[in-house]
C-alpha positions in Angstrom: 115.1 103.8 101.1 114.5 102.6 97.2 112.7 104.9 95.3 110.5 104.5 92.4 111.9 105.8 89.0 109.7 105.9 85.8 110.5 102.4 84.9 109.1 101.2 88.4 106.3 103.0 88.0 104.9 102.0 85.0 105.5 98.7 85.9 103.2 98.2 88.7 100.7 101.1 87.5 100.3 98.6 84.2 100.3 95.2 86.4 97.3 97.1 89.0 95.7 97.6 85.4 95.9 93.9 84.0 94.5 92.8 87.5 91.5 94.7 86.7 90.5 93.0 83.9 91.0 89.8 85.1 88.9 90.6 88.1 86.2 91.8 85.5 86.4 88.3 83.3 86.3 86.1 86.7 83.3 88.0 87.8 81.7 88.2 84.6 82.1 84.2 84.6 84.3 84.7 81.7 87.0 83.1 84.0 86.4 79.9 86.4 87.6 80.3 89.6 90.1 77.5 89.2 91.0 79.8 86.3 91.1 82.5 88.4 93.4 81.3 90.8 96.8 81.4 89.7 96.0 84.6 88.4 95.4 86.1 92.1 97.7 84.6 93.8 100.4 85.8 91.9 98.8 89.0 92.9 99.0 88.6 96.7 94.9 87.3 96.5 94.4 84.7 98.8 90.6 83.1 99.5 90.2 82.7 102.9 87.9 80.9 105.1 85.7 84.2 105.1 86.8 86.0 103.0 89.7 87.3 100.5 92.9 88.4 102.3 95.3 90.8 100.3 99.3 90.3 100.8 100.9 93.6 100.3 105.0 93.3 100.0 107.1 95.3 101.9 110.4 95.1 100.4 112.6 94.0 103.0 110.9 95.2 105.8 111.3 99.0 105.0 108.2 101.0 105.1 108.1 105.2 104.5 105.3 107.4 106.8 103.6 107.9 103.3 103.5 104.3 102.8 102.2 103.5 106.3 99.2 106.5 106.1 98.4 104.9 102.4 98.0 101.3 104.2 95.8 102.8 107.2 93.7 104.2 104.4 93.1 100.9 103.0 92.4 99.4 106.0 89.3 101.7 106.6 88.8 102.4 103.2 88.7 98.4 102.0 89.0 96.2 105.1 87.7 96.5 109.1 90.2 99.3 110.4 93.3 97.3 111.2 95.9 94.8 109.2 98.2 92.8 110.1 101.5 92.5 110.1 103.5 88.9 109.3 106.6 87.0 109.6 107.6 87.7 106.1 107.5 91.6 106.7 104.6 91.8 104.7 101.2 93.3 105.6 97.4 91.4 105.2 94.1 92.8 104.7 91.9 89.8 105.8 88.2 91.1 104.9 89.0 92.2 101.6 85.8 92.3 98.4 87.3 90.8 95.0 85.4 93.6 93.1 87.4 96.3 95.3 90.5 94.2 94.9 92.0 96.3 92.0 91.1 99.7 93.3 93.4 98.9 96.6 96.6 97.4 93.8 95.9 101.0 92.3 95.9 102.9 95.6 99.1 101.0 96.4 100.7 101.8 93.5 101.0 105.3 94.0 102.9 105.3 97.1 105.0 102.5 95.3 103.9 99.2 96.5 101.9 96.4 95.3 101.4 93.0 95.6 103.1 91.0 93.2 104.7 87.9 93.7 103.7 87.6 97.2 101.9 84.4 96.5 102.6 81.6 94.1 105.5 79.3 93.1 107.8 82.2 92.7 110.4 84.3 94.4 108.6 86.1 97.3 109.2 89.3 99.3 113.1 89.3 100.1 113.6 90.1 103.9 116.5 91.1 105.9 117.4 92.2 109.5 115.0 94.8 110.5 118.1 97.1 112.2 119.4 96.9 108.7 122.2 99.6 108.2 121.5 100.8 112.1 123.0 98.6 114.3 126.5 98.5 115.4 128.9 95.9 113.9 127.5 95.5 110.5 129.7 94.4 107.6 127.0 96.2 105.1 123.3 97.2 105.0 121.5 93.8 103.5 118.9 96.1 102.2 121.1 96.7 99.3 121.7 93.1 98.5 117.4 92.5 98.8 116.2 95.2 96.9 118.9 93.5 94.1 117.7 90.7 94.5 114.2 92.0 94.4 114.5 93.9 91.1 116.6 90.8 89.5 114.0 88.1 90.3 110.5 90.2 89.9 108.8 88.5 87.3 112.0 86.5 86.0 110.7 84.8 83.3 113.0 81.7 83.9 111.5 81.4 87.9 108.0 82.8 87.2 107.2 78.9 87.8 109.0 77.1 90.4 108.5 73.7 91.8 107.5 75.7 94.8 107.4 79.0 96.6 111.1 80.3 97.4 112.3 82.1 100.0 115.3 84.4 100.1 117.0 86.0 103.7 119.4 88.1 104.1 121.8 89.8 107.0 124.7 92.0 107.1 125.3 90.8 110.8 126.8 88.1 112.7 123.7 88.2 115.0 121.0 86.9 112.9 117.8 88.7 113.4 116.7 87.3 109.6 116.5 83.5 110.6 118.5 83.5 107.4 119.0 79.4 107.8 115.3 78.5 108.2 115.1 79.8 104.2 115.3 78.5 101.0 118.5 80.9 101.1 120.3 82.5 103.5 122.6 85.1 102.8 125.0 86.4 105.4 127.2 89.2 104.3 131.1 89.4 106.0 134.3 91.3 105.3 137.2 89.1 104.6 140.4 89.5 105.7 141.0 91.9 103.3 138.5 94.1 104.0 135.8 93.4 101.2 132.6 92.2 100.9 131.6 88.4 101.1 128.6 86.4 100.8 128.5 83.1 103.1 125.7 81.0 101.5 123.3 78.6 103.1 120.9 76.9 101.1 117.8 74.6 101.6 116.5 75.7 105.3 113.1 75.9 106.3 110.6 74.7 108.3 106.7 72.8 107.7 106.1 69.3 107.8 110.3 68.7 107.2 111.8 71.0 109.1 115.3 71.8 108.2 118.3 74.4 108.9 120.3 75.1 105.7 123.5 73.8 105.6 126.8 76.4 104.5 127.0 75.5 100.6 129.5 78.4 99.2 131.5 80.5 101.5 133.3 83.5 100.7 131.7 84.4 97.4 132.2 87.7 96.0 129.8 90.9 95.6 130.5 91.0 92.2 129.3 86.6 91.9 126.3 87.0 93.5 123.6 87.4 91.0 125.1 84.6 88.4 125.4 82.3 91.4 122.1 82.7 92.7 120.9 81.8 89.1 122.7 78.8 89.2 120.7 78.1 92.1 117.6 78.4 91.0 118.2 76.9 87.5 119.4 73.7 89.5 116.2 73.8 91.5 114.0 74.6 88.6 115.2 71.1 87.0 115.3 68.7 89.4 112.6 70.2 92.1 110.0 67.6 92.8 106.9 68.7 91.0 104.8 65.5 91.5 104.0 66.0 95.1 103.3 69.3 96.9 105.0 68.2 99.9 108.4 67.2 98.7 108.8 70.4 96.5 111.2 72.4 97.8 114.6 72.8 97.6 115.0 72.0 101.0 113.9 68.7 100.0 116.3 68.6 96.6 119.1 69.6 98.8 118.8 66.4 101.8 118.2 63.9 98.6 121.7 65.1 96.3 123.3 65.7 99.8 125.0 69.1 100.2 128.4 67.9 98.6 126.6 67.0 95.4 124.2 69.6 95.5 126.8 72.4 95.7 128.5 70.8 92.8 125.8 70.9 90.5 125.2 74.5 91.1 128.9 74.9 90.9 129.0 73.7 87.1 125.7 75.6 86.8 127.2 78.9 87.5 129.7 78.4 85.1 127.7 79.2 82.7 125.8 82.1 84.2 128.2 84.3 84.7 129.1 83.7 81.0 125.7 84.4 80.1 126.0 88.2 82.1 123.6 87.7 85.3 125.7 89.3 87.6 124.8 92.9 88.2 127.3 96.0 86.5 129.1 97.9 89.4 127.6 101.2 88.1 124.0 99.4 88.5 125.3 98.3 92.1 126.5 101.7 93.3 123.0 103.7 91.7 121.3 101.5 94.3 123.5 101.5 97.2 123.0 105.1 97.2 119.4 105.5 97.8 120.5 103.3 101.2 123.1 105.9 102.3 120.8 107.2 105.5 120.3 110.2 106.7 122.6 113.2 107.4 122.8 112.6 111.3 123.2 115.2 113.9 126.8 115.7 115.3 127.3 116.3 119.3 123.5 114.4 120.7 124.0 113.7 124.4 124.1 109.7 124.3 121.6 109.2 126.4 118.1 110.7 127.3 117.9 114.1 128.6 117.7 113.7 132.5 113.8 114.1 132.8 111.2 112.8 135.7 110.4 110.3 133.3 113.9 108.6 133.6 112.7 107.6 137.2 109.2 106.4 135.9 109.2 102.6 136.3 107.2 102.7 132.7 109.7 104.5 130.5 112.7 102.8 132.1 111.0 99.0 131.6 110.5 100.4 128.3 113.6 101.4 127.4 115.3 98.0 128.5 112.9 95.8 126.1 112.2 98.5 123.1 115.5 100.8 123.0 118.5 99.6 121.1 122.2 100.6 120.7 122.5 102.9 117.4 125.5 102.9 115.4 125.5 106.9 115.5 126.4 108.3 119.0 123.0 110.3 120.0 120.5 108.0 118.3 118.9 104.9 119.2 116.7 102.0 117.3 113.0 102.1 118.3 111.1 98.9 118.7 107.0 99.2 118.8 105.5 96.3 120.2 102.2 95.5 118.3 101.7 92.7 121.3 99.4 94.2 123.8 98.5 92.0 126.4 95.4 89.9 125.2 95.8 91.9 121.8 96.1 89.4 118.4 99.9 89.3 117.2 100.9 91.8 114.8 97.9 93.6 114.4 97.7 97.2 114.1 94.5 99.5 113.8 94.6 102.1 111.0 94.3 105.0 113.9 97.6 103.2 115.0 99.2 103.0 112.0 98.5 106.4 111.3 100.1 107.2 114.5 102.9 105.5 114.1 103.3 107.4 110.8 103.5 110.6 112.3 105.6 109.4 114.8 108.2 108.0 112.3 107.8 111.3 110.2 108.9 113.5 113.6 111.1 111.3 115.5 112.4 108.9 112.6 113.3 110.4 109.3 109.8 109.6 108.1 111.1 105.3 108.3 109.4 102.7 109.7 110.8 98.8 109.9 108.5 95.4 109.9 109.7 93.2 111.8 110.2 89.0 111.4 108.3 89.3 114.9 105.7 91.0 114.0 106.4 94.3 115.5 107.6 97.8 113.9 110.8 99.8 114.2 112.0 103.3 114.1 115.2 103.4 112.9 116.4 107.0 113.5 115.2 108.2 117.1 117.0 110.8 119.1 118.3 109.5 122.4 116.5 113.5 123.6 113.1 112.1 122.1 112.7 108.9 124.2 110.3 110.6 126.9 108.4 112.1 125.0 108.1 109.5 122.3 107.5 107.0 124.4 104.8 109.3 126.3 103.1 109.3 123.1 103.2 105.5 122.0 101.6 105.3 125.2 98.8 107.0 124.0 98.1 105.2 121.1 98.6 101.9 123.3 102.0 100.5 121.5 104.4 101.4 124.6 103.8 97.5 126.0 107.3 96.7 127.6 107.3 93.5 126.2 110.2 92.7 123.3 111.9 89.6 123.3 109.7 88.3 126.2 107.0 86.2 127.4 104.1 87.9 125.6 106.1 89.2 122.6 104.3 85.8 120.8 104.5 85.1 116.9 101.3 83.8 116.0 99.9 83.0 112.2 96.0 83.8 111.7 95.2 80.1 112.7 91.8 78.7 112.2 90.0 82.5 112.8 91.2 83.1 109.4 93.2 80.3 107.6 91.5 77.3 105.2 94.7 75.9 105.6 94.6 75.5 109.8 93.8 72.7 111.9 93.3 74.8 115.2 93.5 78.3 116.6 97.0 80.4 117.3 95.3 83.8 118.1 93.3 82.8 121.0 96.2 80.4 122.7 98.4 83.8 122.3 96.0 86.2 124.2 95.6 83.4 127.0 99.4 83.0 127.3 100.0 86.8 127.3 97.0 87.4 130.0 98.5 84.7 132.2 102.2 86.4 131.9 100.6 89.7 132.2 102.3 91.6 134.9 105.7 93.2 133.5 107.8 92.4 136.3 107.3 88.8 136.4 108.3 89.1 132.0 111.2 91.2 133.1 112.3 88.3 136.1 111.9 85.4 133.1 113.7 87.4 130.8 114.4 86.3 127.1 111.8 84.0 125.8 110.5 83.5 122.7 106.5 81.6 122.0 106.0 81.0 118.7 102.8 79.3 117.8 101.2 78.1 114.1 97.8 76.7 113.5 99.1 73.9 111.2 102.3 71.8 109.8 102.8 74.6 107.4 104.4 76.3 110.3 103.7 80.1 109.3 104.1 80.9 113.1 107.6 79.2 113.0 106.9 77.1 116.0 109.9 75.2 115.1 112.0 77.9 115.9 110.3 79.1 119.0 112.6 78.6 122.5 108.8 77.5 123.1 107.1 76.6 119.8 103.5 75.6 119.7 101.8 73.8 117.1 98.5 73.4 116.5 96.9 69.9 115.1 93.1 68.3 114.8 92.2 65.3 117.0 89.4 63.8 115.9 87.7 67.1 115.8 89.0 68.5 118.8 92.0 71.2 118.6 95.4 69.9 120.5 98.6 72.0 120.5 101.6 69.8 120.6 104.8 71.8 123.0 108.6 71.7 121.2 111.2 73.4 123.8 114.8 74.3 122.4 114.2 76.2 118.5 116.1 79.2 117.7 116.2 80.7 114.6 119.4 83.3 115.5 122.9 82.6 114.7 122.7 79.5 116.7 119.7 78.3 114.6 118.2 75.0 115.9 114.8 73.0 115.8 112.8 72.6 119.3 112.5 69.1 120.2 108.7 67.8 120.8 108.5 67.5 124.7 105.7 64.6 124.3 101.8 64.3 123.9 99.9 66.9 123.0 97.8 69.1 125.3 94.0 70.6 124.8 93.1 74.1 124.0 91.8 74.0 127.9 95.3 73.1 129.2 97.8 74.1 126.7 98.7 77.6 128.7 98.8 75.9 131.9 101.4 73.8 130.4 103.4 77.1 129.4 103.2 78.2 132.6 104.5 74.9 133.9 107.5 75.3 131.9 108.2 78.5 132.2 108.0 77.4 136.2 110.5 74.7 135.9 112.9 76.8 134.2 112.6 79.2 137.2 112.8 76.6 139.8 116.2 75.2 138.0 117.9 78.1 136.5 121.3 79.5 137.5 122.3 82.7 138.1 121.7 85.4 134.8 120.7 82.0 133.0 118.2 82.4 130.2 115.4 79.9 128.9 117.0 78.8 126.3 120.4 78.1 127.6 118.8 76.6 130.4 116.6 74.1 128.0 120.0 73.6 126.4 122.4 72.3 129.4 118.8 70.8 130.9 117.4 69.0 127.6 113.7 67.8 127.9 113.8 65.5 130.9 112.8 68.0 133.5 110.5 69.7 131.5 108.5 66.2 130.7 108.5 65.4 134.0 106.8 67.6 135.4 104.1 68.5 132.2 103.7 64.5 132.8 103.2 64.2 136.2 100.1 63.7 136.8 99.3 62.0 133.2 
C-alpha cells in the first residue's frame, strides 16, 4: 500500500494544524457558523442531528493494522466505542465534540490519514474494487490508478469548487465490484489486443432524486492520456455545471442535457489543450507509485486448500467458507471477507474491541492489510488457505464469522433518520427487522444471492437504486413509508430497480420483503437467482401478490 513520504506528511500535519485554529475562531464566535461551515466540511465535519460526525478517507478502500488500531483508539478515545463503515470506503465517527475535533485530524495524521476532501463540492475519496490486485483475471491493480488520481486531484486548485460533489470509481476487472457506472466517473481498466493498458470511460452515472447509469464516453484511452483527459473532464464540468439549483448540479445532469455525443466532444476539444498544458502524469512518477502496490513476497508450494481438520466437517466453517472465502490469484491463498452484518446488528458498524481484533487478525493472517468494502464489510486480502480454521475460529470469537455475504441479511443501509438531518425515515431499524426475519442461515443459503439495499432519503446513500431489492425511505404526512424497487444492480450489468407500486409502512414493509423473497421461491427455476428471476419475470408477479389484498 501508499506510503507517506515527507511531502505527504507535512501536508496533512499542516492542514490538522489550520483546522485547529479555525475550530478556535468558530468557538471563540470569531467565526459564524454559516462561516464555519464550508470550512468543516471540507474537513470531513458534518453537523448531524445529534451531533458532529467525522468522515475519515480511506483511500481506495485500503486500510494497514496500524491504521485500523489508530481508528479503534478514536472510537473510545473521541466517540462511543464503535464507527462505522460506508459505501464510499470511508469510516464515520457519529458522536464526535467540535472542540476534540482537531486533536482526532492530528491523531489521524500520524498513522497517515485525515479527512480532507471527504465533504464539499470537490473530488472525494477515490474507490476501487476491494479484491484490488488479488483476484484472478485482473488486467491491473486499480489502486494504482486511485491513489493517482488521489494525489492529482487533492486540493486542485482549479476543482477545489465544483458545481457539486464528484465522484470517481475505478476497477481493473470485468466483474465490477466498484459500481463504477453509478459514478460521476467510472474507470474500467482492460488490455487491448496488444497487450497494454486501456482506460474504457463512463461518465455521468449516479443515483439520488435522477438516477442514472453512465453511458461509455471514451473507450480505449491510453495509461499515458489519463490524467490530461480527466482534466478535460472536469474543466467541461466546472463551466457549464448547473450552479443555480442544488438538484440539477451534477454532471450527471450536464451529461443527459449536451447528450453523450456532444458531451464527449466538448471534452474532446478540451483535452486538447490539457495535454499541451502537461497534466498527464511522467512514467517515472507512474512506476515510483506502482511499486509501493507490488504485494507481498508470497509463499511458493501452500496446499490449495485448508488443511483437512474436524473443522472442515463443521457445518459453521464450511457455510462460511462458501459466503466469505474467495479465489486468490496466488495458488495457497485466499481473499477474506468479514461480515460486519450480524443478524439484528446496524450495517457496517464495527466496535473498537472489534476493530482492534480485526487488526491483529490482518497483522497475523494478512500481511498486516485490511480492505473496506462498497458493502460495508472488511477484507483480508492475503490469508493462507492453512489459516482458514483457525481464523475463522477466531472471528468467531469477536462475533464477525456471520455466514452471510452476498445474501439476504448482508443489507447496505445509510444512518437514516437515527443519525441523518438529511433523512425522511429510518434504514437501520428496517435492516435489523429484515435480517431477524431471514435469520436462520440455511434458509439465506436456499435463497442464495440477494442484495437489500435501503436509504432513508432521495439522496440515496444506501443505493437503493441499485439494490436487486432497494428500499427507500420517504415521509407521509409525518408517518415513515418505505417505497419497494425490484431489479437494480450496480455490477457489470448495472441497472436501476423499477418501483413495484405504493409504498408500504414501517409496520409492514418486511413482511413485504418476505413476500417477495416468497414469490421468487415459489417461481424460480432450477440454480435461478433473484435477480435473473426478477429479470425473465419483470414486476407483475411480484405486484400481485404485495397487492393482493390492497
Amino acid at each position: 500500500m501508499y506510503a507517506y513520504d515527507t511531502y505527504d506528511q507535512t501536508f496533512v500535519d499542516q492542514r490538522a494544524a489550520e483546522f485547529r485554529t479555525q475550530v478556535a475562531r468558530r468557538l471563540s464566535g470569531e467565526l459564524t457558523e454559516e462561516q464555519f461551515r464550508p470550512l468543516r466540511l471540507l474537513n470531513g465535519l458534518y453537523l448531524q442531528l445529534h451531533a458532529y460526525m467525522l468522515r475519515v478517507a480511506i483511500p481506495y478502500g485500503t486500510l494497514s493494522s496500524r491504521q485500523l488500531q489508530a481508528l479503534a483508539d478514536i472510537a473510545d478515545k473521541y466517540d462511543r466505542g464503535y464507527g462505522h463503515f460506508t459505501t464510499r470506503q470511508n469510516i464515520q465517527f457519529n458522536w464526535i465534540k467540535l472542540e476534540e475535533a482537531p486533536d482526532i485530524l492530528a491523531d489521524l495524521a500520524v498513522v497517515e490519514m485525515h479527512a480532507i476532501q471527504t465533504s464539499g463540492n470537490v473530488i472525494r475519496n477515490v474507490t476501487a474494487d476491494h479484491f484490488a490486485g488479488v483476484i484472478l483475471g485482473e488486467a491491473d491493480d486499480p489502486r494504482i490508478t486511485c491513489e493517482i488520481i488521489r494525489q492529482w486531484s487533492t486540493l486542485h486548485p482549479e476543482f477545489s469548487f465544483l458545481p457539486r460533489k464528484f465522484k470517481i470509481a475505478v476497477t481493473g476487472s470485468l466483474v465490477d465490484r466498484a459500481a463504477i457506472r453509478f459514478h460521476d466517473i467510472g474507470i474500467r481498466i482492460r488490455k487491448a489486443a496488444d497487450a497494454s493498458l486501456v482506460h474504457d470511460i463512463y461518465i455521468g452515472g449516479g443515483m439520488g432524486r435522477t438516477p442514472f447509469v453512465a453511458p461509455l464516453v471514451k473507450a480505449n484511452l491510453s495509461k499515458a492520456g489519463l490524467l490530461s483527459y480527466l482534466e478535460a473532464v472536469l474543466r467541461v464540468y466546472n463551466r457549464y455545471g448547473r450552479r443555480d439549483n442544488i438538484y440539477k448540479a451534477r454532471i450527471k445532469i450536464l451529461v443527459d442535457a449536451l447528450g453523450v455525443d456532444e458531451f464527449a466532444r466538448q471534452v474532446e476539444a478540451e483535452w486538447m489543450h490539457t495535454k499541451l498544458e502537461g497534466a498527464d502524469l511522467p512514467e517515472a512518477e507512474e512506476q515510483r507509485i506502482r511499486a509501493f502496490f507490488a504485494g507481498p513476497a508470497y509463499e511458493t508450494g501452500l496446499p490449495a486448500t485448508p488443511i483437512e481438520t474436524p473443522d472442515l466437517r463443521e457445518t459453521g466453517f464450511a457455510d462460511w467458507c462458501k459466503t466469505s472465502v474467495f479465489p486468490h490469484r496466488v495458488p495457497g491463498y485466499a481473499v477474506v471477507t468479514i461480515s460486519l452484518k450480524p443478524i439484528g446488528g446496524i450495517p457496517g458498524d464495527a466496535t473498537s474491541q472489534q476493530m482492534r481484533a480485526i487488526a491483529d487478525l490482518a497483522e497475523a493472517y494478512s500481511r498486516h492489510e485490511i480492505r473496506v468494502t462498497h458493502e460495508q464489510n472488511l477484507v483480508l486480502p492475503y490469508v493462507r488457505q492453512i489459516d482458514l480454521p483457525v481464523l475463522w475460529r477466531k472471528l468467531a470469537c469477536e462475533k464477525l464469522a456471520t455466514a452471510n455475504v452476498g445474501l439476504v441479511s448482508d443489507i447496505i443501509a445509510c444512518p437514516g433518520l437515527d443519525y441523518c438531518s438529511l433523512a425522511n425515515a429510518r434504514s437501520i431499524p428496517i435492516a435489523q427487522r429484515i435480517s431477524e426475519r431471514f435469520a436462520e442461515l440455511q434458509q439465506q443459503h436456499d435463497i442464495g444471492p440477494l442484495k437489500i439495499k435501503i436509504s432513508g432519503c432521495i439522496n440515496a446513500c444506501g443505493h437503493h437504486h441499485a439494490g436487486h431489492i432497494g428500499i427507500l425511505g420517504v415521509d407521509r404526512k409525518g408517518e415513515e413509508f418505505y417505497q419497494i424497487m425490484l431489479g437494480g444492480t450496480g455490477d457489470e450489468t448495472a441497472a436501476i430497480g423499477e418501483l413495484v407500486g405504493p409504498g408500504f409502512s414501517s409496520n409492514t414493509v418486511v413482511d413485504a420483503v418476505e413476500t417477495i423473497v416468497k414469490t421468487f421461491l415459489d417461481l424460480r427455476q432450477p440454480g435461478e437467482v433473484f435477480l435473473n428471476a426478477v429479470r425473465r419475470l419483470g414486476l407483475a408477479p411480484f405486484k400481485e401478490r404485495l397487492y393482493a389484498r390492497s
